[in-house]
C-alpha positions in Angstrom: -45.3 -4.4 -13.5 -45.2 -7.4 -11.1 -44.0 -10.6 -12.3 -46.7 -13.3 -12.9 -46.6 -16.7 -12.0 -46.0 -18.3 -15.7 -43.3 -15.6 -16.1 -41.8 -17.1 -12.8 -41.8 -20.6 -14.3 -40.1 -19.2 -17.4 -37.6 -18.3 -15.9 -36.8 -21.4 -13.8 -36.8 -23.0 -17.1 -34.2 -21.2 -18.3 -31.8 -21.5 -15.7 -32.5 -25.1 -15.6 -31.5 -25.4 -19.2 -28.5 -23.2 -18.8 -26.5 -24.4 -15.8 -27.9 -28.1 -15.0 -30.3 -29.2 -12.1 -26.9 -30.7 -11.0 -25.3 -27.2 -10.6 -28.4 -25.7 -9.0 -28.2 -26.5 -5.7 -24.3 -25.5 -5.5 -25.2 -22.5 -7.2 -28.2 -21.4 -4.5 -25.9 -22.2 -1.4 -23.0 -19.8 -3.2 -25.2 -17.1 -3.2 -26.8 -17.4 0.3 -23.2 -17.2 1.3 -22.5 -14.2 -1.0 -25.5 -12.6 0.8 -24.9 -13.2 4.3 -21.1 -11.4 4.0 -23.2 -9.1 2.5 -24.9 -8.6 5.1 -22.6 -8.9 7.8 -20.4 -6.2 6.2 -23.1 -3.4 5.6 -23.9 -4.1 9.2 -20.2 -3.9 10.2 -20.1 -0.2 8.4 -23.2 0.7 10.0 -21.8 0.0 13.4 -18.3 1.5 12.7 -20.3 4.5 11.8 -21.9 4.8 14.7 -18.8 5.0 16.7 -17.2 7.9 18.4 -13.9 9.3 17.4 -12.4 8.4 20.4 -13.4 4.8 19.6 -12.6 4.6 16.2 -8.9 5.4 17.0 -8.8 2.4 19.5 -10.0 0.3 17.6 -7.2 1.5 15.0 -4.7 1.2 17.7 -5.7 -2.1 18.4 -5.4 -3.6 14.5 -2.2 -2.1 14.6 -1.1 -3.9 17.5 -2.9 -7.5 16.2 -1.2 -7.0 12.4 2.2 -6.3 13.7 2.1 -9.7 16.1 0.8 -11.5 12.9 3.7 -10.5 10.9 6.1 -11.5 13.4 4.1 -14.7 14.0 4.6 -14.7 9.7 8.4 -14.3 9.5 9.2 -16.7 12.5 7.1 -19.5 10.4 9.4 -18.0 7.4 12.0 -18.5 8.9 11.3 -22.0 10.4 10.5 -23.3 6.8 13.4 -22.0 5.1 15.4 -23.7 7.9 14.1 -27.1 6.8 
């Protein structure tokens, strides 16, 4: 069944009445956000899959390296505020 163009119209109608022509436009830009993370995550997994084992374990090796730098970069600033 493929939606016809008074069905369409419907529809905006209702979600006019039910969140505001006020809250529509905030609501439309949410969503093309929500997509394009979306997006850029399936992607991501797409091209993580396609990597070798070899690669996936450097990678691995290299978040290791960048999360242990933030967390001393974390408990210097810790340390710095509780000094104040």
């Amino acid at each position: 069944m493929r939606p016809e163009p008074s069905h369409i119209i419907i529809l905006l109608v209702i979600i006019i009445l039910l969140f505001g022509a006020s809250k529509l436009p905030s609501l439309a830009r949410n969503l093309g956000k929500s997509a394009k993370i979306f997006r850029d995550e399936v992607k991501s997994m797409n091209d993580d899959s396609n990597e070798t084992p070899a690669e996936l374990e450097s990678s691995r090796s290299e978040d290791a390296t960048d999360k242990a730098a933030r967390s001393h970069v974390d408990s210097t600033q810790s340390v710095r505020d509780t000094d104040k």
